[in-house]
Residue frames relative to the residue before (quaternion, step in Angstrom):
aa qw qx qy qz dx dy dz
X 1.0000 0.0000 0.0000 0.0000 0.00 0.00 0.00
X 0.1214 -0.7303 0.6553 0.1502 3.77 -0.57 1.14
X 0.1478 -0.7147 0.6802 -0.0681 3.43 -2.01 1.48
X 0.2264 -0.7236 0.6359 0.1444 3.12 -1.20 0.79
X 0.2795 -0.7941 0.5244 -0.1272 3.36 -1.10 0.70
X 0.4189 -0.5123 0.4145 0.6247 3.78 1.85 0.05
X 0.8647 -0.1556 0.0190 0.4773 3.64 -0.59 -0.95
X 0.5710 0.2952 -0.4422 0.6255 3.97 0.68 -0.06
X 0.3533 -0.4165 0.8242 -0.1493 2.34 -2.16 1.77
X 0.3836 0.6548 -0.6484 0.0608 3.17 -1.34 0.53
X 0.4927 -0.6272 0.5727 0.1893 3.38 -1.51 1.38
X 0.7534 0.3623 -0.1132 0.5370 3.42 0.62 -1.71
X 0.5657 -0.4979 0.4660 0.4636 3.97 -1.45 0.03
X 0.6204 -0.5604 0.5354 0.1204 2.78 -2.00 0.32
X 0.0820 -0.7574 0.5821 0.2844 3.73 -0.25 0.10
X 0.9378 -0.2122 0.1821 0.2059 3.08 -1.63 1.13
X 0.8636 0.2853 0.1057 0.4019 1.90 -0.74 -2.31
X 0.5417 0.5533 -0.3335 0.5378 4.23 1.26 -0.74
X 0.7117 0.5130 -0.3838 0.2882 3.67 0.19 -0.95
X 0.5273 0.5335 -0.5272 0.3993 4.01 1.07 0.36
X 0.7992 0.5597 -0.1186 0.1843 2.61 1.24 -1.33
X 0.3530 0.6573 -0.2646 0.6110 3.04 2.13 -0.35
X 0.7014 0.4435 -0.3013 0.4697 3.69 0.23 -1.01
X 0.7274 0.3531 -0.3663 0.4604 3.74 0.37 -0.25
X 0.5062 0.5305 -0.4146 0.5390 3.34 1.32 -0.53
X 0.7447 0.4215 -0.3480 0.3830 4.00 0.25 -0.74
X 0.3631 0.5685 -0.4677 0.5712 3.92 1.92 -0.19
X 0.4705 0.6803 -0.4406 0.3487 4.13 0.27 0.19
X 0.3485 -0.5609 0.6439 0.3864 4.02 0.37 1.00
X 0.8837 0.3922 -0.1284 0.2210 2.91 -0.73 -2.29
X 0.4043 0.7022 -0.4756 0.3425 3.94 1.29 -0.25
X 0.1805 -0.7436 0.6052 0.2195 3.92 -0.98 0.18
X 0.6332 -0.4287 0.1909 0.6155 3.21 0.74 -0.79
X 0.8190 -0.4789 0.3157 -0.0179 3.15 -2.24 0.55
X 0.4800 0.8009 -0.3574 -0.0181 3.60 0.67 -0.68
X 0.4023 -0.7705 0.4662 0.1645 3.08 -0.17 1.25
X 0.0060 0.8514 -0.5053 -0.1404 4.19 -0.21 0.29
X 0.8316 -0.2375 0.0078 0.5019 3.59 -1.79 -0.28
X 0.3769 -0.6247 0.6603 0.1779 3.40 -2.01 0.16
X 0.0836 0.7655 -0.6342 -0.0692 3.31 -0.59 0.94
X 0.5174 -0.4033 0.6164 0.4355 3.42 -1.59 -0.67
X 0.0843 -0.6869 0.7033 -0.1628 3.07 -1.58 1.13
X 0.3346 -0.8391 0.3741 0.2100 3.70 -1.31 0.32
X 0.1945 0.8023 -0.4404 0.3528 2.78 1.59 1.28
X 0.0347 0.8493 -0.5267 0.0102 4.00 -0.34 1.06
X 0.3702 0.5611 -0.6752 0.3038 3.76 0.83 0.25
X 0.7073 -0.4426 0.5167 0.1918 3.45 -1.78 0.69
X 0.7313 0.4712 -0.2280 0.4371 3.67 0.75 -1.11
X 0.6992 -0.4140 0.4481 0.3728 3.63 -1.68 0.03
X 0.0051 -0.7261 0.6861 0.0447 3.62 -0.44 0.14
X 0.3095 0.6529 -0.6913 0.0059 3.73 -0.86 0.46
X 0.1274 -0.6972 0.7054 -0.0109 3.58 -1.76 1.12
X 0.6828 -0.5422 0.4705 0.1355 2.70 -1.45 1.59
X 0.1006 -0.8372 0.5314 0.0811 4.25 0.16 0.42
X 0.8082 -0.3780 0.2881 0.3476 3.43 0.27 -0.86
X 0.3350 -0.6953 0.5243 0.3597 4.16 -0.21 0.98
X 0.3293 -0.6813 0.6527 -0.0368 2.93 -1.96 1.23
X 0.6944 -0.5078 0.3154 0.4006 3.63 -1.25 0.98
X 0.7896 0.2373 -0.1472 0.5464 3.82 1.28 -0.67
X 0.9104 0.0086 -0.0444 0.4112 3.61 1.11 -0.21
X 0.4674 -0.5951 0.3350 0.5614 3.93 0.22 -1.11
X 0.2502 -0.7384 0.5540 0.2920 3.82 -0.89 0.48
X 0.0556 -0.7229 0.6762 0.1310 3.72 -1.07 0.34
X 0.3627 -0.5954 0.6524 0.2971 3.78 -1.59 0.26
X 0.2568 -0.6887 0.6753 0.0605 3.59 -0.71 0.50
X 0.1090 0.8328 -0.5092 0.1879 3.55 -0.46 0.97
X 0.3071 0.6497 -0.6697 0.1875 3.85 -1.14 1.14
X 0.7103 0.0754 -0.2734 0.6443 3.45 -1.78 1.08
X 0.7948 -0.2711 0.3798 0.3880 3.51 -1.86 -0.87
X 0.5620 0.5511 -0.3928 0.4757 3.50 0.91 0.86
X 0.0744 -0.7454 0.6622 -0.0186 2.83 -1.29 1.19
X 0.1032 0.7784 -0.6040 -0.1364 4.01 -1.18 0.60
X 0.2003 -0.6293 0.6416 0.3901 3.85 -1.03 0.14
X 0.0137 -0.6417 0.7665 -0.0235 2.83 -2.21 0.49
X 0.3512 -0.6787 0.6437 -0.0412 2.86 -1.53 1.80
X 0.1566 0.7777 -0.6017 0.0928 3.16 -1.28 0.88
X 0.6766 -0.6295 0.3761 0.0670 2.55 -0.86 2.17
X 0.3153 0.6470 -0.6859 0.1074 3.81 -0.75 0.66
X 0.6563 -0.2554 0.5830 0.4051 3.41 -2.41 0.23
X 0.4886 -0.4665 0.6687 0.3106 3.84 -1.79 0.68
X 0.6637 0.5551 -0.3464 0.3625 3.77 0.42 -1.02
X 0.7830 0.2511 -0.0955 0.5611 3.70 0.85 -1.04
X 0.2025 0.7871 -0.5031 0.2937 3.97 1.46 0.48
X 0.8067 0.2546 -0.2520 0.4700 3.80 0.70 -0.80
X 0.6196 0.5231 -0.4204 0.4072 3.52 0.68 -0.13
X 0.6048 0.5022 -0.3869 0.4819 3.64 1.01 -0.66
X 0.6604 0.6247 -0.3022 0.2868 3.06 0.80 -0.97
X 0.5321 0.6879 -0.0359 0.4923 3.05 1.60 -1.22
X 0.8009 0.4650 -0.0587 0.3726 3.22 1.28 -0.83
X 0.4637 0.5075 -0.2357 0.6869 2.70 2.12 -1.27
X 0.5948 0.5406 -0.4699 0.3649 3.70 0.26 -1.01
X 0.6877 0.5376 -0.2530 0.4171 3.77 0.80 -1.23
X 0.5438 0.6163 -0.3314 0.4633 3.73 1.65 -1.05
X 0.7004 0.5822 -0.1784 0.3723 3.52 1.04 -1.45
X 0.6544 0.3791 -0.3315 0.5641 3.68 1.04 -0.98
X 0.6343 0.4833 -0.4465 0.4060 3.92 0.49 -0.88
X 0.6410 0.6004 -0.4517 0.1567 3.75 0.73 -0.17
């Protein structure tokens, strides 16, 4: 089932526990939009949020979002012009978590 959400888009489900964290990401002027992708299992078990920064994309930056045995990716759409300042920002979203 595809949903729209203002800026998160998402084909596949959301985890939970991710869906605050998306929302402050979408408080971003400079954000376009959101798309949360696949969930897998993973063997990450600390209790907390874990999100890493993966790698810049033709339209934006991908990150893996990650708690308990769960892993999701998520793309997020930015201008090239304003690519380091979001970044910068999300980066700030991640330590406050």
């Amino acid at each position: 089932m595809k949903y729209n959400t203002w800026k998160i888009k998402s084909e596949h489900g959301v985890i939970k526990d991710f869906k605050k964290f998306l929302q402050k990401i979408s408080e971003i002027k400079e954000v376009i939009r959101i798309i949360p992708w696949r969930i897998a299992r993973t063997q990450w078990w600390p209790g907390r949020i874990h999100v890493t920064h993966s790698y810049e994309t033709d339209s934006g930056q991908k990150f893996m979002m990650k708690k308990w045995g769960t892993a999701q990716e998520l793309f997020v759409t930015i201008p090239e012009s304003k690519r380091d300042d979001v970044l910068d920002q999300i980066k700030q979203l991640v330590e406050s978590l």
